[in-house]
Every structure is written in structure tokens, then in C-alpha cells.
C-alpha positions as CSV (number, residue, x, y, z in Angstrom):
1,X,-12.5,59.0,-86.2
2,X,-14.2,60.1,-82.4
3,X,-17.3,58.0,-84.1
4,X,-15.3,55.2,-85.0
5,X,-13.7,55.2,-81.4
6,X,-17.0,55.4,-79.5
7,X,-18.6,53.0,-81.6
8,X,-15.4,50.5,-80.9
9,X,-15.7,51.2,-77.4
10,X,-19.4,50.5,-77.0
11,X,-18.7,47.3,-79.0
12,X,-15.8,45.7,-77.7
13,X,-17.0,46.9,-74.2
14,X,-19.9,44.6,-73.3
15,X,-17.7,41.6,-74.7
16,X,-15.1,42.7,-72.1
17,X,-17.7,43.3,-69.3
18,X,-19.5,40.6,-69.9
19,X,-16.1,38.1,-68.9
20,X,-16.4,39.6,-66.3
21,X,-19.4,39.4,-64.6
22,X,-22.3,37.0,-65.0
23,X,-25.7,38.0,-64.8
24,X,-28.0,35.5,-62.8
25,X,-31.5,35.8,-62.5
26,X,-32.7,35.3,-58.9
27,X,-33.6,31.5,-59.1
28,X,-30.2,31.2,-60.9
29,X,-28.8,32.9,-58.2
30,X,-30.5,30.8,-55.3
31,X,-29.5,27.7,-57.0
32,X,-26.2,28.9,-57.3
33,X,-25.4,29.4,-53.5
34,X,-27.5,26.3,-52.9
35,X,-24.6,24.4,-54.5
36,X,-21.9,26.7,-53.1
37,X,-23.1,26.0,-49.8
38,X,-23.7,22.3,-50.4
39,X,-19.8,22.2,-51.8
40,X,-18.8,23.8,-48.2
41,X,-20.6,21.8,-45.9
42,X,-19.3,18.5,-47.9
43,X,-16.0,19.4,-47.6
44,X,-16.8,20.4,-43.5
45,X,-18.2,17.2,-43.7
46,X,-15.2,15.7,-44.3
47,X,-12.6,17.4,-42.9
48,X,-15.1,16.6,-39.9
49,X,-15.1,13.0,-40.5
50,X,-11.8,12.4,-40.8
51,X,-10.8,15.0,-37.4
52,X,-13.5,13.0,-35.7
53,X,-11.8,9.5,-36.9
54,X,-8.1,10.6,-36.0
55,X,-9.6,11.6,-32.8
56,X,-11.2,8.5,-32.0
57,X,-8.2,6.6,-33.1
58,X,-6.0,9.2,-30.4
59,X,-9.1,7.9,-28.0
60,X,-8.8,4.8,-28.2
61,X,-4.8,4.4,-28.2
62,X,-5.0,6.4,-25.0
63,X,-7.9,4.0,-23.4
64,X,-5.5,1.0,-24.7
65,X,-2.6,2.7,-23.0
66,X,-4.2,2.9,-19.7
67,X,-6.0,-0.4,-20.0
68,X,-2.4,-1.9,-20.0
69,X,-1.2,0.3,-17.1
70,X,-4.4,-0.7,-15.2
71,X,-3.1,-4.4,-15.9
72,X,0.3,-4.0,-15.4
73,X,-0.6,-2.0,-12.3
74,X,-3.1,-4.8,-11.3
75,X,0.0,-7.5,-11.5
76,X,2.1,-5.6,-9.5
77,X,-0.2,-5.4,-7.0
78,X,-0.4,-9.3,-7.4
79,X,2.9,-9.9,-6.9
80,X,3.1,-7.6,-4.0
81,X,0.3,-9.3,-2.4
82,X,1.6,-12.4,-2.9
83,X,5.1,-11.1,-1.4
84,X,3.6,-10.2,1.4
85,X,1.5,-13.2,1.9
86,X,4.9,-15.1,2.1
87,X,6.1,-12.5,4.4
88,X,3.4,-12.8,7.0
89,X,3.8,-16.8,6.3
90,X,7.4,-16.4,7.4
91,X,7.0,-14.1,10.6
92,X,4.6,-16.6,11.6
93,X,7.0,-19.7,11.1
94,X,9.8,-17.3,13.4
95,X,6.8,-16.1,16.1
96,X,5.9,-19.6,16.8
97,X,9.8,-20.6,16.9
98,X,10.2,-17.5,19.2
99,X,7.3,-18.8,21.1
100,X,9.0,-22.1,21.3
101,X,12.2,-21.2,22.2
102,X,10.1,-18.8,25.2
103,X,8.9,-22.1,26.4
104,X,11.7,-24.2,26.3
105,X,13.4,-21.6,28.4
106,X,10.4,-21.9,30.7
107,X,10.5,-25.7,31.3
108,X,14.3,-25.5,31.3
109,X,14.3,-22.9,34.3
110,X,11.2,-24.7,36.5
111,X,13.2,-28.2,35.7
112,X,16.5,-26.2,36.9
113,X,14.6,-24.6,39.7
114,X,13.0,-28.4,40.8
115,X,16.1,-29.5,40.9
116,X,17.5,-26.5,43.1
117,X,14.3,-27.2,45.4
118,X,15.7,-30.7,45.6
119,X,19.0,-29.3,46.5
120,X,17.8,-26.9,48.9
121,X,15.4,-29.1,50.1
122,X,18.3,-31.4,51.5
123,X,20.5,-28.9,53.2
124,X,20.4,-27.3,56.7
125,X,18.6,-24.2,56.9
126,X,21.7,-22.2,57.9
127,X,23.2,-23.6,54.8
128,X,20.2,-22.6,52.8
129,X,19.8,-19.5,54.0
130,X,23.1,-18.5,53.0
131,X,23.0,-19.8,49.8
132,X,19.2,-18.3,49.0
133,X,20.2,-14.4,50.2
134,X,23.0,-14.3,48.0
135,X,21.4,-15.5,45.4
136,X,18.7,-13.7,42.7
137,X,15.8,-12.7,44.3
138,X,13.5,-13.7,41.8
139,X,15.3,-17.0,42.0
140,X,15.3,-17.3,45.6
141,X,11.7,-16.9,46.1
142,X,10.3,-19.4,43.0
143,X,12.4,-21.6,45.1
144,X,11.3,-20.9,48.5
145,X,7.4,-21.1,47.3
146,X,8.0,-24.9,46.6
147,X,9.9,-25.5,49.5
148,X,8.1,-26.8,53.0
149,X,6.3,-24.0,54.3
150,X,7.9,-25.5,57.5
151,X,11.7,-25.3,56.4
152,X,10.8,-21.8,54.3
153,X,10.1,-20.8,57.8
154,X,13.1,-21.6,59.4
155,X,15.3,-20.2,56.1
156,X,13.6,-17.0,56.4
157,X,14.3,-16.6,60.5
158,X,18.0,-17.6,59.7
159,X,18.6,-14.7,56.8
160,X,19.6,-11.2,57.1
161,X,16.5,-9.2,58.5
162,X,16.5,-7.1,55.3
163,X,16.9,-9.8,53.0
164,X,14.6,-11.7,54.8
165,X,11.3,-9.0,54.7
166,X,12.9,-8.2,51.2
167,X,12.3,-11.6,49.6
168,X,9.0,-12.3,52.1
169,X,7.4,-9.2,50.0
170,X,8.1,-10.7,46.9
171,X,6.4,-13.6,48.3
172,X,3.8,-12.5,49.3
173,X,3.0,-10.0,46.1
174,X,4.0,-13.3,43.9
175,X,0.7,-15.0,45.1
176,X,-1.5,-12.2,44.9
């Protein structure tokens, strides 16, 4: 019975052993992991390949995304240039109505200071006098400038000694 149980054992145990390992021989072997190795990098390959193509694809979305920010940025800035164009058109249009308006004021005040030298012109120096130191200075002297240097002369000897050298000054520094 031991005999029959040793010689079942040494039977029965290279059948189980030999499920479970193989026995190669070394060029076996080499050719073995040759093809294991070949399966790996294949399947690196293309887990690779498609990481690499989802990653271009993210690329790419994200360089189309900015391209259209760059244009919508680019039409903004369009639109703002052409917002301000039409702005500096405007001030322009006001600054040379503002100018206008400056010069009509001008020729409006030397008309209505002609016509006070007219005025002047024609009354008594007393008279004129009078009228000339209480009136503007500024005034008084644009008219006194184109008055006759003969009848200024006489207005200014008829005036208030203050008002007088007051609006002489001004005279004077006007012509410098």
C-alpha cells in the first residue's frame, strides 16, 4: 500500500507539475519575451497614439479658441477705432465752431468799439472824459488808441489823475 502510494504520487505528480510550469529552452525563452515585449510596446503604442491625438485635438480647440478671441479682440478694437475717429471728427467740427464763435465776438467788439470811437470821436473832451474813466478800462483804452492822438491828449488831461496814469499805463504796455 506505501508502494502503491509513492508510485501514485511520482505518477500523477509530474502531470500536476507539469500544468504548472513550462519548461523553455533558452531560444524558446528569448523568443518568448521578444513577443511579450513586442505585445507591450504595441499596446504603448497605442495608448500613445490615441493620448497624443486627443491631445492634439485639446491643441488645436484651444489655438481655435484664441484665434477667435484674437478676432473678436481685433473687431473690437475696430469699432473702437472707428468710435474714436468719429469722436476726434466731432471735436473738430465744435473747435472750429468755437473758433468761429471766438471770432465773431472779435469783429463784433472792434465793430462796437469803431462805432464808440465814432461816438467819442464827436463829443467834447470833458464829455469824453467822463464817459471813458467810468467806463472798462480795457475798453477805454482800445478806444483811446484809435482816437486822435490830439483829442486822446486832451481826454487824458481832463480825467482823474489816477485814472488818467492808470489807463496811460495800459497804453503804453498795450503797444509794447
Amino acid at each position: 500500500m506505501k508502494l502503491l502510494i509513492i508510485v501514485l504520487t511520482f505518477i500523477l505528480n509530474p502531470v500536476f507539475s507539469a500544468d504548472d510550469k513550462k519548461v523553455y529552452t533558452e531560444k524558446e525563452m528569448q523568443t518568448k519575451v521578444r513577443e511579450e515585449v513586442s505585445k507591450k510596446i504595441d499596446q504603448i503604442k497605442k495608448k500613445s497614439i490615441t493620448q497624443l491625438t486627443k491631445e492634439l485635438l485639446a491643441k488645436e480647440e484651444e489655438l481655435l479658441k484664441r484665434q477667435e478671441e484674437l478676432e473678436r479682440r481685433a473687431e473690437q478694437l475696430k469699432i473702437n477705432e472707428d468710435s474714436l475717429i468719429k469722436k476726434i471728427a466731432e471735436f473738430e467740427k465744435q473747435k472750429e465752431k468755437v473758433i468761429g464763435c471766438i471770432d465773431d465776438n472779435r469783429k463784433n467788439e472792434m465793430l462796437r468799439i469803431k462805432q464808440l470811437v465814432s461816438v467819442i470821436a464827436g463829443m467834447k473832451p470833458a464829455k469824453a472824459a467822463e464817459l471813458l474813466s467810468v467806463q472798462d478800462s480795457n475798453i477805454s483804452v482800445k478806444i483811446l488808441e484809435k482816437i486822435d492822438p490830439g483829442k486822446a491828449s486832451k481826454i487824458f488831461n481832463l480825467m482823474d489823475k489816477e485814472v488818467s496814469a492808470r489807463l496811460q499805463k495800459q497804453y503804453l504796455n498795450m503797444q509794447k
